[in-house]
N, CA, C and O atoms as a GROMACS GRO file, in nm:
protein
  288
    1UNK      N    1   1.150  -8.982  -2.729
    1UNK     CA    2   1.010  -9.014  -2.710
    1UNK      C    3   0.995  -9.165  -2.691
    1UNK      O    4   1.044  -9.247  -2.769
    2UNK      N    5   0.922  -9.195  -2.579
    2UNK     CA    6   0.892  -9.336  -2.532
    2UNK      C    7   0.772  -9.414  -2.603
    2UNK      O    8   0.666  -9.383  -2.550
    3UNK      N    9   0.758  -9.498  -2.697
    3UNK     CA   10   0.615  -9.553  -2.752
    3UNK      C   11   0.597  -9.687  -2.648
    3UNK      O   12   0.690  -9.743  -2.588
    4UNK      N   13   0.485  -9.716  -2.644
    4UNK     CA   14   0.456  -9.828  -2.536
    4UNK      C   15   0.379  -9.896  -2.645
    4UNK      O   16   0.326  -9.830  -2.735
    5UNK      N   17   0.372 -10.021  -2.640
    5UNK     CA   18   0.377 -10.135  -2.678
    5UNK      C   19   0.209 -10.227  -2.620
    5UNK      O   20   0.198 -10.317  -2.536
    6UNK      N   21   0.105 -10.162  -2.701
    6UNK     CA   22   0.021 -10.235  -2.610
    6UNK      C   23  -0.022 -10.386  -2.682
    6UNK      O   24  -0.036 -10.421  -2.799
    7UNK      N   25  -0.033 -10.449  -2.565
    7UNK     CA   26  -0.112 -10.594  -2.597
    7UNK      C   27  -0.241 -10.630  -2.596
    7UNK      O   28  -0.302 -10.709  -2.668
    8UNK      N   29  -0.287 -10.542  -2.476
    8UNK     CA   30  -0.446 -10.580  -2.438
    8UNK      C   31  -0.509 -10.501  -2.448
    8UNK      O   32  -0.441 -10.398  -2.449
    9UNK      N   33  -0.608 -10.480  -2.458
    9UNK     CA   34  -0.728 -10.408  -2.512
    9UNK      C   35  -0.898 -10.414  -2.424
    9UNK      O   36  -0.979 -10.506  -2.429
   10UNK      N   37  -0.908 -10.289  -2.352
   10UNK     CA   38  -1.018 -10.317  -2.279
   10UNK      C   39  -1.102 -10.235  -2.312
   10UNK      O   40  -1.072 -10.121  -2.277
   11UNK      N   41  -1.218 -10.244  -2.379
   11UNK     CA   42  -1.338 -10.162  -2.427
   11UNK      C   43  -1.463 -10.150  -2.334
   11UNK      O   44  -1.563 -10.217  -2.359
   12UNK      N   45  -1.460 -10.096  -2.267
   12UNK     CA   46  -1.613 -10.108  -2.171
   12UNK      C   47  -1.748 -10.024  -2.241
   12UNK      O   48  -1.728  -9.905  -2.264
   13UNK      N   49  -1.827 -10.056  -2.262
   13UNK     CA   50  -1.941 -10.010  -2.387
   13UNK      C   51  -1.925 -10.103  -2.520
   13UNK      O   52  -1.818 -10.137  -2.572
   14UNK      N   53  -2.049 -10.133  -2.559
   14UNK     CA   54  -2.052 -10.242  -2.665
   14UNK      C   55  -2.119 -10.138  -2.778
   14UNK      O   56  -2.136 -10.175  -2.894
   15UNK      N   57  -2.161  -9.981  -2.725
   15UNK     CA   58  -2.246  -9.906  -2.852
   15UNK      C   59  -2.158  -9.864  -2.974
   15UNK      O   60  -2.055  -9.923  -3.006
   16UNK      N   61  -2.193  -9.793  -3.016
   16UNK     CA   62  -2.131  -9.778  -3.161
   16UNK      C   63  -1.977  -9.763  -3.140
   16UNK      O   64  -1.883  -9.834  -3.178
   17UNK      N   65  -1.983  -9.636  -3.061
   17UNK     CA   66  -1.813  -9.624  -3.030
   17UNK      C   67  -1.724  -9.736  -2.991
   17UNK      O   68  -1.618  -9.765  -3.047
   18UNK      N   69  -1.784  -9.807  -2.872
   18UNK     CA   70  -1.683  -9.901  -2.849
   18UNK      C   71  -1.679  -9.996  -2.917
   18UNK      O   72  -1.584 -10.069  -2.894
   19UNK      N   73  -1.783 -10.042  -3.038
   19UNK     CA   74  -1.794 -10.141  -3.090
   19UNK      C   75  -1.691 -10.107  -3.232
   19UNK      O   76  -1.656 -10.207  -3.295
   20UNK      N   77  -1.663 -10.025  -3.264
   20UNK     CA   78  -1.623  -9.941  -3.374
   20UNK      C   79  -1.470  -9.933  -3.327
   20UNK      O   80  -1.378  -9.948  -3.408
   21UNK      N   81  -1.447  -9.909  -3.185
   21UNK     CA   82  -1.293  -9.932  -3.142
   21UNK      C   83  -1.253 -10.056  -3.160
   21UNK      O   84  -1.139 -10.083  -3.195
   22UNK      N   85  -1.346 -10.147  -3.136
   22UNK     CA   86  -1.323 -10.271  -3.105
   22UNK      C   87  -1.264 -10.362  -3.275
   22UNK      O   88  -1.166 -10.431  -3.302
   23UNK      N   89  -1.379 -10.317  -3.350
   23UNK     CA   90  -1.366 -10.345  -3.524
   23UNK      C   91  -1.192 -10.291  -3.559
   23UNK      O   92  -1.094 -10.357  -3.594
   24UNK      N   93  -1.206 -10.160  -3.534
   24UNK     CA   94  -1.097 -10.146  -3.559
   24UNK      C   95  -0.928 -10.191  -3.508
   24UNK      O   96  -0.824 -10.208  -3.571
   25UNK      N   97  -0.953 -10.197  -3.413
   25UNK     CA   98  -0.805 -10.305  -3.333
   25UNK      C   99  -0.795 -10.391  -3.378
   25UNK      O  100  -0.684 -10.420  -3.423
   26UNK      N  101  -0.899 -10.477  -3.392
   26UNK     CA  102  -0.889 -10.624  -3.430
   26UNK      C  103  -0.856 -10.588  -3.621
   26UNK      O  104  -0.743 -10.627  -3.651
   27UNK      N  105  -0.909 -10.544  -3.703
   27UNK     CA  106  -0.880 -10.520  -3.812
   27UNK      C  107  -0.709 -10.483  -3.835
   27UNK      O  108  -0.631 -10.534  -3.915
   28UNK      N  109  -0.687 -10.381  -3.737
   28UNK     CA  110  -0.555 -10.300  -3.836
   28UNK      C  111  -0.428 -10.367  -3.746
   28UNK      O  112  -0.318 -10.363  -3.800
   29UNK      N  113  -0.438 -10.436  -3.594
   29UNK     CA  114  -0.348 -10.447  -3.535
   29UNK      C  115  -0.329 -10.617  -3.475
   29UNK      O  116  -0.394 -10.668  -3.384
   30UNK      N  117  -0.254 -10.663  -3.532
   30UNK     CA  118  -0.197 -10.784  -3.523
   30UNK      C  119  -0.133 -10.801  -3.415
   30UNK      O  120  -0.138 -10.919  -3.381
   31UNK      N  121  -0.071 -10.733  -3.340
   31UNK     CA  122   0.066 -10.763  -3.224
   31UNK      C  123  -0.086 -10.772  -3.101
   31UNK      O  124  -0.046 -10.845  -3.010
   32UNK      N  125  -0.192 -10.740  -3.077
   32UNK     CA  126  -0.246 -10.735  -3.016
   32UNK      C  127  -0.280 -10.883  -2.960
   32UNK      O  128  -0.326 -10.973  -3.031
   33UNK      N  129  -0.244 -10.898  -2.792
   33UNK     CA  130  -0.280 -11.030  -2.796
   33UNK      C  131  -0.430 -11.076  -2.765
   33UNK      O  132  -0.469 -11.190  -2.790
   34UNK      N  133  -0.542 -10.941  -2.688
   34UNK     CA  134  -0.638 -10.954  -2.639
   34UNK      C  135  -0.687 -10.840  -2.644
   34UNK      O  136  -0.635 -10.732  -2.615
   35UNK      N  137  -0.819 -10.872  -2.692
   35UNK     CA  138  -0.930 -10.752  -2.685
   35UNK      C  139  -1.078 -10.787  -2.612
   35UNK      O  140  -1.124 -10.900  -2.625
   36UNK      N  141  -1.155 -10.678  -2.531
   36UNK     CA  142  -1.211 -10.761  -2.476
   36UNK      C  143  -1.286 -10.666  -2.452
   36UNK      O  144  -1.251 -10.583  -2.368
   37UNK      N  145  -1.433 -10.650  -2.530
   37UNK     CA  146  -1.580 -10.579  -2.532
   37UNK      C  147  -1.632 -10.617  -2.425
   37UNK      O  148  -1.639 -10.738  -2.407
   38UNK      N  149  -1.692 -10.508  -2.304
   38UNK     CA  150  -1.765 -10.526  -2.197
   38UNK      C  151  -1.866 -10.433  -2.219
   38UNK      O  152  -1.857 -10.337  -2.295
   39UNK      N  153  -1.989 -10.472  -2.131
   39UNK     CA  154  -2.117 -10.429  -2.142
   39UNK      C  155  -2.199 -10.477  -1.966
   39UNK      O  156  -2.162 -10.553  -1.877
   40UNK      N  157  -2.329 -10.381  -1.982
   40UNK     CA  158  -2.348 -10.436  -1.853
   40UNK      C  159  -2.473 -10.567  -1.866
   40UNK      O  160  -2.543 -10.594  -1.768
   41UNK      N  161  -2.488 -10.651  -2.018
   41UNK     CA  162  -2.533 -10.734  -2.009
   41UNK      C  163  -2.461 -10.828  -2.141
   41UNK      O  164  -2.341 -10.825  -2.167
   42UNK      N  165  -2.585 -10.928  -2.231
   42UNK     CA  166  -2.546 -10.985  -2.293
   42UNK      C  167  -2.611 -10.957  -2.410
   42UNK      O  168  -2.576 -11.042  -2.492
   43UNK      N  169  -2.668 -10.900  -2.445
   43UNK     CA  170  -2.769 -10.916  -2.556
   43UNK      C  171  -2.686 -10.760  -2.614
   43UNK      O  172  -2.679 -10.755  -2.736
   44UNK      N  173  -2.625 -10.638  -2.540
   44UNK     CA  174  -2.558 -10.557  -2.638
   44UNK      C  175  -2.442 -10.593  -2.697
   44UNK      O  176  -2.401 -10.542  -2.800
   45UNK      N  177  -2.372 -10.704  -2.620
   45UNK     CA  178  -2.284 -10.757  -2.664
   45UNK      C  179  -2.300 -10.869  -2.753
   45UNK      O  180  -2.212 -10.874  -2.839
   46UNK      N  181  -2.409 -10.982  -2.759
   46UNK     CA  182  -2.401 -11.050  -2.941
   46UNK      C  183  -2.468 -10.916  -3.008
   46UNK      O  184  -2.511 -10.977  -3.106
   47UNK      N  185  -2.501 -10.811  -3.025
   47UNK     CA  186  -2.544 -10.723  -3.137
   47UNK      C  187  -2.412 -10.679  -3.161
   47UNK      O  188  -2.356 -10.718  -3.263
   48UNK      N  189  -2.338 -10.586  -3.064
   48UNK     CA  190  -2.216 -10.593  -3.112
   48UNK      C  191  -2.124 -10.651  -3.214
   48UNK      O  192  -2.053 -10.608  -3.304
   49UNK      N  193  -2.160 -10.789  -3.151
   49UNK     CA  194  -2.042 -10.860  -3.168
   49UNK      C  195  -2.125 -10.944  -3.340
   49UNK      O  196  -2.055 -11.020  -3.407
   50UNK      N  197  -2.244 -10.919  -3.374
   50UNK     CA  198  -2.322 -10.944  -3.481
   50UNK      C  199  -2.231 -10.841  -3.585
   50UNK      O  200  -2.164 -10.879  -3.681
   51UNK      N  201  -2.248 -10.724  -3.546
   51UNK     CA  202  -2.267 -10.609  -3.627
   51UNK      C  203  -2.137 -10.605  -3.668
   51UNK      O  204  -2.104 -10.566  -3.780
   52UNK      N  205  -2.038 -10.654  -3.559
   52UNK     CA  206  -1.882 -10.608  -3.609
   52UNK      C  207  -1.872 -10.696  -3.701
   52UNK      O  208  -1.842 -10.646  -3.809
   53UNK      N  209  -1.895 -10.886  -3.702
   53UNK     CA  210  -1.883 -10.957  -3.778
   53UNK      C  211  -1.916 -10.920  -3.948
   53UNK      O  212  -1.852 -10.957  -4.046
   54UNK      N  213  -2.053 -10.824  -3.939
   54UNK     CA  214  -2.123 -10.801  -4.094
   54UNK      C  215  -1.993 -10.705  -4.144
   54UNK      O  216  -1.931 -10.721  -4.250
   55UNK      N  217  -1.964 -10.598  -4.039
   55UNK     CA  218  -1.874 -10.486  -4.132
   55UNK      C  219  -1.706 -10.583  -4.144
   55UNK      O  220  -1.672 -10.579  -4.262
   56UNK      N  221  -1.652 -10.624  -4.101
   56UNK     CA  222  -1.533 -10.733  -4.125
   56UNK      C  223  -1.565 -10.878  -4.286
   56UNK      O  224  -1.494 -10.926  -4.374
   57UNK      N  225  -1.686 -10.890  -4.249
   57UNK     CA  226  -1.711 -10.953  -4.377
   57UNK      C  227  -1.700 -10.829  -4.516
   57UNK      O  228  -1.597 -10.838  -4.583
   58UNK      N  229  -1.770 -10.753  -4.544
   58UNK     CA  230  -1.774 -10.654  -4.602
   58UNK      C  231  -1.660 -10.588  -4.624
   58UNK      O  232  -1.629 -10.563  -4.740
   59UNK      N  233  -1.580 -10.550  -4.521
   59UNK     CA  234  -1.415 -10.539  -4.520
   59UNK      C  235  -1.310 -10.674  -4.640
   59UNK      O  236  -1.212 -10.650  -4.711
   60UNK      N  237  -1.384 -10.808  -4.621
   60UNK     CA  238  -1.324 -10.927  -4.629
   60UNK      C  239  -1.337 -10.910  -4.793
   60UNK      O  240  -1.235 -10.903  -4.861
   61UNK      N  241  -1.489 -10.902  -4.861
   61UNK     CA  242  -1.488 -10.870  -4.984
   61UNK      C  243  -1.416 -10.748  -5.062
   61UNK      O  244  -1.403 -10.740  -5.185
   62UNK      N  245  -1.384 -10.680  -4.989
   62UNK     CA  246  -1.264 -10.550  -5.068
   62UNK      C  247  -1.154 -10.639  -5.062
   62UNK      O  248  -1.097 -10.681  -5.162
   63UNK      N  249  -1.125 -10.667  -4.945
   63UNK     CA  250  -0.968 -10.738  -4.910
   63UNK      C  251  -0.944 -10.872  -4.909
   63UNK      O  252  -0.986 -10.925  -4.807
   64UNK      N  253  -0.894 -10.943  -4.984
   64UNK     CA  254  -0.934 -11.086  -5.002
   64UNK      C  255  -0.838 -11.159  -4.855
   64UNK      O  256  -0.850 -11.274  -4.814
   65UNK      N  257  -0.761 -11.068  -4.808
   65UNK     CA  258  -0.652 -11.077  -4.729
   65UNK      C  259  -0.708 -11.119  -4.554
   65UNK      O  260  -0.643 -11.185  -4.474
   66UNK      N  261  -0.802 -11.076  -4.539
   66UNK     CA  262  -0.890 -11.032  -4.440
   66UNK      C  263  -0.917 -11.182  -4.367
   66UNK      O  264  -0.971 -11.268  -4.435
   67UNK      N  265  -0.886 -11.206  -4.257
   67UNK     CA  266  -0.938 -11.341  -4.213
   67UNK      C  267  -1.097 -11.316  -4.062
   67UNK      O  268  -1.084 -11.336  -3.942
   68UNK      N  269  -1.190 -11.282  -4.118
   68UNK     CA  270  -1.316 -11.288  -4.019
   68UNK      C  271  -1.308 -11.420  -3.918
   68UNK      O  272  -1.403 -11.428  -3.840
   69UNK      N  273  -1.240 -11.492  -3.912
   69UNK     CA  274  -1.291 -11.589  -3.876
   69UNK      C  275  -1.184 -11.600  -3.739
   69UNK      O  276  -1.214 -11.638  -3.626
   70UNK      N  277  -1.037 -11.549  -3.796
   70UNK     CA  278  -0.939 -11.523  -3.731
   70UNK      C  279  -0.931 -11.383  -3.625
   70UNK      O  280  -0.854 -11.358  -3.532
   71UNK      N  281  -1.020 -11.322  -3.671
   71UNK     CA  282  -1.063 -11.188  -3.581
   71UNK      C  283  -1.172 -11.209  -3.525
   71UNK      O  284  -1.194 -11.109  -3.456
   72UNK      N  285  -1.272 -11.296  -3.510
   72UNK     CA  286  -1.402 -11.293  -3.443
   72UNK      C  287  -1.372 -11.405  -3.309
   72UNK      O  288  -1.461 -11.429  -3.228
   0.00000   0.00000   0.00000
């Protein structure tokens, strides 16, 4: 069995789902060199990109390990 090795990360949708894919890559996967939330404007994307920040903080207080600042 062949595993592939991904680096980049392309999310098109900023709504819950993709925003929720997006939280999660950046949270659990380190080897990742790029992730990259698309939308067809700007305003779903800072809510997005608001909303992922609150649940990664919240993540940060369970896990003292957690760098928000390094994932945002």
């Amino acid at each position: 069995m062949n595993a592939y090795k991904v680096e980049n990360l392309l999310v098109i949708g900023s709504g819950l789902m993709g925003s929720g894919i997006v939280q999660s890559a950046a949270h659990n996967n380190r080897n990742l060199k790029s992730i990259v939330l698309q939308d067809i404007s700007e305003d779903p994307l800072n809510k997005a990109k608001s909303k992922i920040e609150q649940n990664l903080n919240k993540i940060k207080q369970k896990e003292a390990d957690t760098n928000v600042d390094e994932i945002v």
